[in-house]
MIKEDO-703169 format. One record per residue (C-alpha): residue number from 1; residue in one letter; x, y, z; chain. Coordinates in Angstrom, 1 decimal, always signed. Each point is the difference from the previous one (the first is absolute). Example, Ala and Ser with C-alpha at 12.3 -4.5 7.8 and 13.67 -1.06 7.14 Angstrom:
NODE     i   aa     east    north       up   ch
NODE     1    A    +12.3     -4.5     +7.8    A
NODE     2    S     +1.4     +3.4     -0.7    A
This chain:
NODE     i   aa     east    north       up   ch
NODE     1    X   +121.1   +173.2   +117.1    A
NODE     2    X     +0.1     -2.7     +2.4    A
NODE     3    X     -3.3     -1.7     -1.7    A
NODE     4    X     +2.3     +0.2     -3.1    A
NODE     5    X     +3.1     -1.4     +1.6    A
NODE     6    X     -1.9     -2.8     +1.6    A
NODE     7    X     -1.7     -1.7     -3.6    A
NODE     8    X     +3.3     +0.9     -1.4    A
NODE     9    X     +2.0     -2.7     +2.0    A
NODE    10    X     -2.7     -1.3     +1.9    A
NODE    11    X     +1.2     +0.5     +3.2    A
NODE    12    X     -0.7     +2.4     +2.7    A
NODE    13    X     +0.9     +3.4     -0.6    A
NODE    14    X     +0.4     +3.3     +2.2    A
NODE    15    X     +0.2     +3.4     -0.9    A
NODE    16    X     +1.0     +2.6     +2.5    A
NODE    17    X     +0.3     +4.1     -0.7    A
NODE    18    X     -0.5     +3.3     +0.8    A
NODE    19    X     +1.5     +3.2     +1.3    A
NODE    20    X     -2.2     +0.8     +2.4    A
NODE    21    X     +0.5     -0.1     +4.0    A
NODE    22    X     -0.3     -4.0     -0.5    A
NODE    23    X     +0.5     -2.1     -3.0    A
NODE    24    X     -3.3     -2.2     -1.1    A
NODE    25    X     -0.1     -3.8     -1.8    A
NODE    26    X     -2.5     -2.0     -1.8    A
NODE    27    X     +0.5     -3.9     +0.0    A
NODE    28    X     -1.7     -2.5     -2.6    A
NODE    29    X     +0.3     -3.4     -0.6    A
NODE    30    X     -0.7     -3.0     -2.4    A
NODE    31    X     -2.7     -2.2     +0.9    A
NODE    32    X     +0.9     -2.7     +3.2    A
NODE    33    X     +1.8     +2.5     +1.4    A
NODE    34    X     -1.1     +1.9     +3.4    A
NODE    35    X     +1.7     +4.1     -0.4    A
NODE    36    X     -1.5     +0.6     +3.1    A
NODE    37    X     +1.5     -3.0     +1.3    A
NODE    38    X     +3.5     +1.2     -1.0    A
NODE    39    X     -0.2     +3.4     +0.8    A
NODE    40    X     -1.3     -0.9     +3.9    A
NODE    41    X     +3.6     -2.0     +0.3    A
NODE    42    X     +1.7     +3.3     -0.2    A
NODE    43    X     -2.8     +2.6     +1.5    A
NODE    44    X     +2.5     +1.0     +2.9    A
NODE    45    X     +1.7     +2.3     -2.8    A
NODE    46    X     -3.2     +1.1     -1.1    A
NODE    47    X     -2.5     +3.0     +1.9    A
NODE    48    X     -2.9     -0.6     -2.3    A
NODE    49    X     -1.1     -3.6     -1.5    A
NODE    50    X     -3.3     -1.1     -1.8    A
NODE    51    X     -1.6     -1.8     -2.5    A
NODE    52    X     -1.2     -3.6     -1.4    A
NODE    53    X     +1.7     -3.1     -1.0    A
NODE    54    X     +1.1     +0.9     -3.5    A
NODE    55    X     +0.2     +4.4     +0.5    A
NODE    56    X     +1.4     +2.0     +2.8    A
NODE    57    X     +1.5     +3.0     +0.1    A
NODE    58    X     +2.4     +1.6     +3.9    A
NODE    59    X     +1.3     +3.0     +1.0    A
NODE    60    X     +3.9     -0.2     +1.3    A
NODE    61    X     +2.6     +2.5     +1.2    A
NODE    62    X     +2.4     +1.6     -2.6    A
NODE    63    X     +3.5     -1.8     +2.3    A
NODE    64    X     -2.2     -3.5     +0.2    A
NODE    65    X     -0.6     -0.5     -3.9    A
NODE    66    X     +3.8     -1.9     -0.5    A
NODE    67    X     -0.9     -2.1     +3.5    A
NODE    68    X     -3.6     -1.1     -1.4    A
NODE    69    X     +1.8     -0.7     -3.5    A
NODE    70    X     +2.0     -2.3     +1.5    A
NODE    71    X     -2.4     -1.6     +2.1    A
NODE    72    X     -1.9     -0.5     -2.8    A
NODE    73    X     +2.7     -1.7     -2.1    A
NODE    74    X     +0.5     -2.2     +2.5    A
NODE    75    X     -3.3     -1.6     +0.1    A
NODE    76    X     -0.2     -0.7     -3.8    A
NODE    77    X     +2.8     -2.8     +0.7    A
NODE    78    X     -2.0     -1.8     +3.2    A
NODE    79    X     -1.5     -2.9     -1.1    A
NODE    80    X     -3.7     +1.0     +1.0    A
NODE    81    X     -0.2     +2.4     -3.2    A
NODE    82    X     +2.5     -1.8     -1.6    A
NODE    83    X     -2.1     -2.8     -0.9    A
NODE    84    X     -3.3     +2.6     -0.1    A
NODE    85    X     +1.5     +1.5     -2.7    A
NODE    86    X     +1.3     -3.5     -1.7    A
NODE    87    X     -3.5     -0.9     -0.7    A
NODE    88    X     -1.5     +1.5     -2.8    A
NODE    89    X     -4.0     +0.7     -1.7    A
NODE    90    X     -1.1     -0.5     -3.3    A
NODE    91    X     -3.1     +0.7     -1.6    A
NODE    92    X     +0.4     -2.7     -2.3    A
NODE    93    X     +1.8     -3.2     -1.7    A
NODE    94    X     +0.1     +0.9     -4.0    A
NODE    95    X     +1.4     -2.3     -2.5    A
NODE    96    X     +2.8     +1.1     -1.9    A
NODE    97    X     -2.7     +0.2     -3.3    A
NODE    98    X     -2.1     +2.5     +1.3    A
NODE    99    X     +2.5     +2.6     +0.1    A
NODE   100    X     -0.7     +2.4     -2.9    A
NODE   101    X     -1.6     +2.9     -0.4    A
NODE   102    X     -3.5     -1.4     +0.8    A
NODE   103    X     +1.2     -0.2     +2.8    A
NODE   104    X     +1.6     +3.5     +0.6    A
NODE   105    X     -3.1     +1.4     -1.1    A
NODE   106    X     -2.4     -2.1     +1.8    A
NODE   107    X     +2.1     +1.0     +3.5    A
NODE   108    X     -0.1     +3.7     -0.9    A
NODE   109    X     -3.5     -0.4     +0.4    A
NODE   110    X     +0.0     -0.1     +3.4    A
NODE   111    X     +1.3     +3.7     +0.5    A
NODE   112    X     +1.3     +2.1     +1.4    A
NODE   113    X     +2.1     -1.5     +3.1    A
NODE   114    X     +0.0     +1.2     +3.2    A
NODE   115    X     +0.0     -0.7     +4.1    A
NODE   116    X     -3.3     -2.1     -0.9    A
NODE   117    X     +0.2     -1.5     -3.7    A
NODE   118    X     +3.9     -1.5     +0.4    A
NODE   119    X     +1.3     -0.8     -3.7    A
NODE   120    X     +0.1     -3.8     -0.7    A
NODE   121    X     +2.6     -1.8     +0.7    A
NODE   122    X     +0.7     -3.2     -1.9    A
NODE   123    X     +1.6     -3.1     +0.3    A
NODE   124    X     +1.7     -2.0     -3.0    A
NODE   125    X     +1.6     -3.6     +0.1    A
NODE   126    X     +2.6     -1.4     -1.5    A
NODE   127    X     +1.0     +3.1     -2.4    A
NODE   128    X     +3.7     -0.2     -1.8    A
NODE   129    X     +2.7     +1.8     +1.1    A
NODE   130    X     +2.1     +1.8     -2.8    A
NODE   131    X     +2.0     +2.1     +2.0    A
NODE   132    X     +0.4     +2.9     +2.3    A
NODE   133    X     +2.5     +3.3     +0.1    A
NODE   134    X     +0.0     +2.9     +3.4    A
NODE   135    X     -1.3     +3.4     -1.0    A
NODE   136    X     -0.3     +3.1     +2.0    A
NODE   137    X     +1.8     +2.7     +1.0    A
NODE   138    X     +1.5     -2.7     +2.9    A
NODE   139    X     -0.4     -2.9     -1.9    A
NODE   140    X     -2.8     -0.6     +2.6    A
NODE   141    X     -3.3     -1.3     -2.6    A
NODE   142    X     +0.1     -2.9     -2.5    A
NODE   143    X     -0.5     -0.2     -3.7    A
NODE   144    X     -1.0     -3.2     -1.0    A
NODE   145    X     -1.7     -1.7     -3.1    A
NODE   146    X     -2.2     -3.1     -0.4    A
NODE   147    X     -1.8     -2.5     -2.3    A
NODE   148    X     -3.3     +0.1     +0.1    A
NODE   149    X     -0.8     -2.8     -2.6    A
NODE   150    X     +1.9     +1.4     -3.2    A
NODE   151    X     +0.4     +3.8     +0.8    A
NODE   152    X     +2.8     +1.8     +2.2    A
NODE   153    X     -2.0     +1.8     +2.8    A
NODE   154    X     +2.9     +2.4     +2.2    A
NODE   155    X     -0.8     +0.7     +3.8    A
NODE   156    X     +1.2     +2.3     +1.9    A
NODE   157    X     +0.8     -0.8     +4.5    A
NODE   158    X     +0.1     +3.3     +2.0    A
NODE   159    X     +2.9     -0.9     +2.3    A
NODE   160    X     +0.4     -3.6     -0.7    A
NODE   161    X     +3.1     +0.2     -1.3    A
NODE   162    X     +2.1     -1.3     +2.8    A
NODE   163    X     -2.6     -2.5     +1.4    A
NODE   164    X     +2.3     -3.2     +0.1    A
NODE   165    X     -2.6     -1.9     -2.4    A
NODE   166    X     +0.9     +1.4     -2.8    A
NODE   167    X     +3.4     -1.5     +0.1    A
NODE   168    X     -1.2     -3.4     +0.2    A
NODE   169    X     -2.0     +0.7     -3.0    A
NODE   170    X     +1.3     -0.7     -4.0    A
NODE   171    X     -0.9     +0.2     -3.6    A
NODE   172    X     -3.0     -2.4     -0.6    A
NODE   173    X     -1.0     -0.8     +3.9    A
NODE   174    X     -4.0     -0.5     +0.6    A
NODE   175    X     -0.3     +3.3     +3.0    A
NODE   176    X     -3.5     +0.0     +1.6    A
NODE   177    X     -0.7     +3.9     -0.1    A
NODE   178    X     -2.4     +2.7     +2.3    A
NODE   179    X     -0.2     +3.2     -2.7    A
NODE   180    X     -2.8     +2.6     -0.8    A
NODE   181    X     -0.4     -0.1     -3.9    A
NODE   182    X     +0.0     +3.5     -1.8    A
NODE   183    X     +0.9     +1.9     -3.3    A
NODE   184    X     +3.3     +1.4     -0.1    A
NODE   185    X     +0.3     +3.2     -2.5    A
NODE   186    X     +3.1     +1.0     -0.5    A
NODE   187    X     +1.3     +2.0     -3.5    A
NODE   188    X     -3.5     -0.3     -1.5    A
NODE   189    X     +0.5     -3.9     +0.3    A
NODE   190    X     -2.9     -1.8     +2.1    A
NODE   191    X     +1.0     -3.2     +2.2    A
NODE   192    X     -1.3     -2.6     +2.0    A
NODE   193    X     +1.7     -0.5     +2.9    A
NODE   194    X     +0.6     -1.9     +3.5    A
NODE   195    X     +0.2     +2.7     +2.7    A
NODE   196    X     +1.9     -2.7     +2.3    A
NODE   197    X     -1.2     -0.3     +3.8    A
NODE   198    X     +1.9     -2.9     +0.9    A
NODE   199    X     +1.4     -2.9     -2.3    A
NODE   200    X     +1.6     -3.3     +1.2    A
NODE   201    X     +1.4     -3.3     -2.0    A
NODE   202    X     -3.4     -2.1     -0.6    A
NODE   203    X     -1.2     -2.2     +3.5    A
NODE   204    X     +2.0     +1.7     +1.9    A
NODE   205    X     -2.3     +2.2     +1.7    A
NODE   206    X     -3.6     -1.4     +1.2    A
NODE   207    X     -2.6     +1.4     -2.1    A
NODE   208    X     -3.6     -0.4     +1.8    A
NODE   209    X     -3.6     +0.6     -1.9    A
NODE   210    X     -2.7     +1.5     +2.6    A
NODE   211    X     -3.6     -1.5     -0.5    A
NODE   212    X     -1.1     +3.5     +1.8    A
């Protein structure tokens, strides 16, 4: 679940249950970003800790799980992980062309995902804007649509609905976007679409090509 959580948002997640004597968490993370690292700032609350930079897992006492919650919360706001989690990995630049089902098919090629085979993550330039409306049961994700030369792809942000760029965002803007592509089937209707990761208004946001 906490693997799940993490890709989802792409931040660091934590997972704590059980009704045992003590209740037991498992901590993942995105890449650039140390979970052991996080989880040591708050192992006083903790009896049992371990694990590597991007998977750990701790033991912690039933009456100490809304302490290390809070502890927790308190350190995704400090401007160490802050900025960790500000920078984000692609696996690759792709014109706004190439995105068709050549390419869908040509990605699913490379499964199945998992812990060592990460699904691609993409980057595209300079796509335009159409628009963008809050779904969810709290409003919290984002449905938006795109041109991709002359065809309306949608996309869909799992809890980017009330990050503040979207506001500053209208109707036929250039938005530099961070997305998985997939097939969307829904009502026996198949669909590319943008599975959004991050999106910001075109050069706003420094995007760097490795040579690794």
């Amino acid at each position: 679940v906490a693997g799940r959580l993490s890709e989802k948002f792409s931040r660091p997640a934590v997972v704590v249950g059980g009704g045992g004597m003590h209740a037991v968490g498992s901590a993942r993370a995105p890449d650039g970003i140390n979970v052991m690292e996080i989880l040591t700032a708050a192992r006083e609350h903790m009896f049992k800790m371990g694990g590597h930079e991007r998977v750990a897992g701790f033991s912690v006492a039933h009456d100490k799980v809304a302490v290390l919650k809070s502890v927790l919360e308190g350190l995704s706001t400090e401007s160490e992980f802050a900025q960790r989690v500000s920078e984000r990995r692609a696996d690759a630049i792709v014109d706004l062309e190439a995105l068709g089902w050549d390419t869908v098919e040509m990605l699913d090629q490379f499964r199945p995902y998992g812990e060592g085979n990460k699904r691609p993550v993409l980057v595209a330039r300079q796509a335009t804007f159409v628009n963008w409306r809050p779904v969810g049961k709290k409003l919290d994700h984002a449905k938006m649509s795109f041109w991709v030369g002359d065809d309306l792809m949608d996309g869909i942000g799992f809890g980017l609905a009330k990050d503040s760029r979207l506001e500053t965002i209208r109707a036929g803007d250039l938005v530099d976007v961070l997305f998985y592509l997939e097939c969307n089937e829904y009502m026996g209707r198949r669909a590319l679409q943008f599975k959004v990761e991050d999106i910001a208004p075109a050069g706003t946001v420094r995007i760097e090509e490795s040579s690794k």
